[in-house]
TORROTOR-835978 format. One record per residue (C-alpha): x, y, z; residue in one letter. Coordinates in steps of 0.25 Angstrom, whole numbers, plus 5000, padded with zeros to 4 digits. Each point is the difference from the previous one (the first is absolute). Layout:
x; y; z; rest
X; Y; Z; A .
...
***
This chain:
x; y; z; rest
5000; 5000; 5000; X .
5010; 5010; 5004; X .
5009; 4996; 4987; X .
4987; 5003; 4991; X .
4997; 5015; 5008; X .
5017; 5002; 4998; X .
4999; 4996; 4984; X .
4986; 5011; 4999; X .
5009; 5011; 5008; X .
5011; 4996; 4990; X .
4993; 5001; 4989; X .
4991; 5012; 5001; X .
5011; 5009; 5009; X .
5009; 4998; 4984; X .
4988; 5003; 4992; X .
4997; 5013; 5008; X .
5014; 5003; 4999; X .
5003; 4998; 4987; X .
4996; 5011; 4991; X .
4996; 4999; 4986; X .
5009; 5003; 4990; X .
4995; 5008; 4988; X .
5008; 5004; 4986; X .
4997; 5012; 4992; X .
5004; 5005; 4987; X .
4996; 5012; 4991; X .
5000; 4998; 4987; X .
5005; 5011; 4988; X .
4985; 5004; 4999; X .
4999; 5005; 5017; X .
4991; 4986; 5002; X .
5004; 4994; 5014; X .
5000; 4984; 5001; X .
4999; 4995; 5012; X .
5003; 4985; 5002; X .
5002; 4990; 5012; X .
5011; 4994; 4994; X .
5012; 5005; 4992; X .
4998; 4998; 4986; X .
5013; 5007; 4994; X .
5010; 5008; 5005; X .
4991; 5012; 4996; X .
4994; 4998; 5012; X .
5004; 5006; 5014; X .
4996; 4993; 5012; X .
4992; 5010; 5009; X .
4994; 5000; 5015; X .
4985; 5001; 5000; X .
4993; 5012; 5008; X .
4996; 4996; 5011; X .
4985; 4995; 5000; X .
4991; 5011; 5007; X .
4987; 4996; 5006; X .
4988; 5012; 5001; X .
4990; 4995; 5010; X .
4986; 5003; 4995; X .
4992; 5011; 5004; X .
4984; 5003; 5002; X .
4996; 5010; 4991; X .
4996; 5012; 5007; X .
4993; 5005; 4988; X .
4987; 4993; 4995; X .
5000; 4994; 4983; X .
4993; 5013; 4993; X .
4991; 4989; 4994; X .
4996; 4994; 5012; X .
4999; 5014; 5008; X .
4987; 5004; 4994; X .
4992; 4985; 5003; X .
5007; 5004; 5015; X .
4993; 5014; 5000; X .
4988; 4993; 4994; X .
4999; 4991; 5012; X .
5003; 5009; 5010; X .
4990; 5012; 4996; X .
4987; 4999; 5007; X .
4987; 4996; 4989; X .
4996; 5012; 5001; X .
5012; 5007; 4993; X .
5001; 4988; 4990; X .
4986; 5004; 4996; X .
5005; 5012; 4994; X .
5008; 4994; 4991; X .
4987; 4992; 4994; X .
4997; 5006; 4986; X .
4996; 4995; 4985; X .
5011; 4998; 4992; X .
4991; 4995; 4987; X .
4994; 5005; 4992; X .
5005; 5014; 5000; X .
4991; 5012; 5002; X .
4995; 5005; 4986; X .
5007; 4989; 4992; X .
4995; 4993; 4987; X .
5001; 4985; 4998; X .
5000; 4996; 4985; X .
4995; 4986; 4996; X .
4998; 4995; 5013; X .
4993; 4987; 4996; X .
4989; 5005; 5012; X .
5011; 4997; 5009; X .
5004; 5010; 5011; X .
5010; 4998; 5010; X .
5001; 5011; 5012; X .
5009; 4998; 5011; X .
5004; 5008; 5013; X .
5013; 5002; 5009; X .
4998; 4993; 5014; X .
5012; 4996; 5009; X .
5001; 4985; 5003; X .
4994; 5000; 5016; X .
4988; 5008; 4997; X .
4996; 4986; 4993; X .
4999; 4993; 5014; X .
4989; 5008; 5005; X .
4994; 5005; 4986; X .
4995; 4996; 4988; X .
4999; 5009; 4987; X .
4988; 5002; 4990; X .
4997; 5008; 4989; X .
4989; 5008; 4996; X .
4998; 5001; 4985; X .
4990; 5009; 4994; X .
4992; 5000; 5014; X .
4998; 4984; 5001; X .
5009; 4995; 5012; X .
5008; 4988; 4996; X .
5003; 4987; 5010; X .
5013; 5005; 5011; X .
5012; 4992; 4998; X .
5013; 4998; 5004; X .
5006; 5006; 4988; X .
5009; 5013; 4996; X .
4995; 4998; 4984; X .
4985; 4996; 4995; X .
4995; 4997; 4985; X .
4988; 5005; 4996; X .
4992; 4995; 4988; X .
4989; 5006; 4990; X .
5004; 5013; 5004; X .
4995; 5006; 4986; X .
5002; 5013; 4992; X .
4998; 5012; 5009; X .
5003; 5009; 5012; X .
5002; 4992; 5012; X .
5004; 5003; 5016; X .
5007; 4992; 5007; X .
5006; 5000; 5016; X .
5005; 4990; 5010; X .
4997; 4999; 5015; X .
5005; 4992; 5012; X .
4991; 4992; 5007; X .
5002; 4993; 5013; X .
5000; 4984; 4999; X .
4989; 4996; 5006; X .
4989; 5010; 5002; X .
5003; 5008; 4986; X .
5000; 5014; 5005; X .
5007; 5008; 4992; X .
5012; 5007; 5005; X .
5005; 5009; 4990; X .
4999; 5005; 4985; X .
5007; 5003; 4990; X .
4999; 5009; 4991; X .
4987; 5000; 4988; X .
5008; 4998; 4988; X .
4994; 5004; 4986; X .
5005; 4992; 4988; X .
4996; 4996; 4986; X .
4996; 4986; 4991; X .
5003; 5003; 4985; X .
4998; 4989; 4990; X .
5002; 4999; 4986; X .
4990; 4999; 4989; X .
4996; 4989; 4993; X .
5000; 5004; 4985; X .
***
């Protein structure tokens, strides 16, 4: 036992001690070749740098990406609410050859979905509340048509807020 642990001792105290030995050359062109053996005599043998060891740190500043989804979490539902808008379609816009398809969409931060729902009101007809951002609307014809979203609270579907009545227009082609 104690000849095994002095063989260990041996071997690893050599290996510590024992330094790599590194060859460089530079060629005509200023590339540098290192090599771990000396593969002509263009090669000098150099001593390595000694290896240097940074110890982690935590960052102290938040990812940029990530700082924004922090805020979100960390404002209160009421101040998220403000950020609640329609995005689509935009106000006074014209959608050409829609196919009668219409797809509005609105701005609402990420938690405000755990406590409400969002629905559409297209032309004064109240749409089902949903768990989505972005809604599709079908046989929306040619025309003038107002659309707004609204949070509602899951559950007892009281609104909670509106956005703005946004004004936007079906154009389709003729037939000839």
């Amino acid at each position: 036992m104690l000849k095994s642990i002095f063989v260990l001792l041996l071997f690893f105290g050599t290996a510590i001690a024992a330094e790599p030995t590194l060859y460089k050359y530079t060629d005509p062109d200023g590339v540098t070749h290192y090599s771990q053996t000396k593969i002509d005599d263009r090669y000098e043998a150099i001593k390595p740098p000694p290896v240097s060891v940074v110890p982690s740190q935590l960052k102290t500043q938040p990812n940029p990406k990530t700082q924004s989804q922090d805020e979100a979490e960390t404002l209160s539902p009421k101040e998220l609410l403000k950020s609640f808008k329609l995005t689509k379609p935009k106000p006074e816009e014209n959608l050409w050859g829609t196919g009668l398809t219409v797809t509005a969409s609105v701005h609402v931060e990420a938690p405000l979905f755990e406590i409400y729902d969002v629905q559409y009101v297209l032309d004064g007809k109240a749409k089902p509340a949903n768990n989505r951002a972005t809604q599709k609307f079908t046989d929306v014809f040619r025309g003038e048509h107002k659309i707004y979203g609204q949070l509602v609270e899951k559950g007892s579907n009281r609104v909670i807020k509106k956005t703005k009545e946004v004004t936007f227009y079906i154009h389709q082609h003729s037939k000839k």
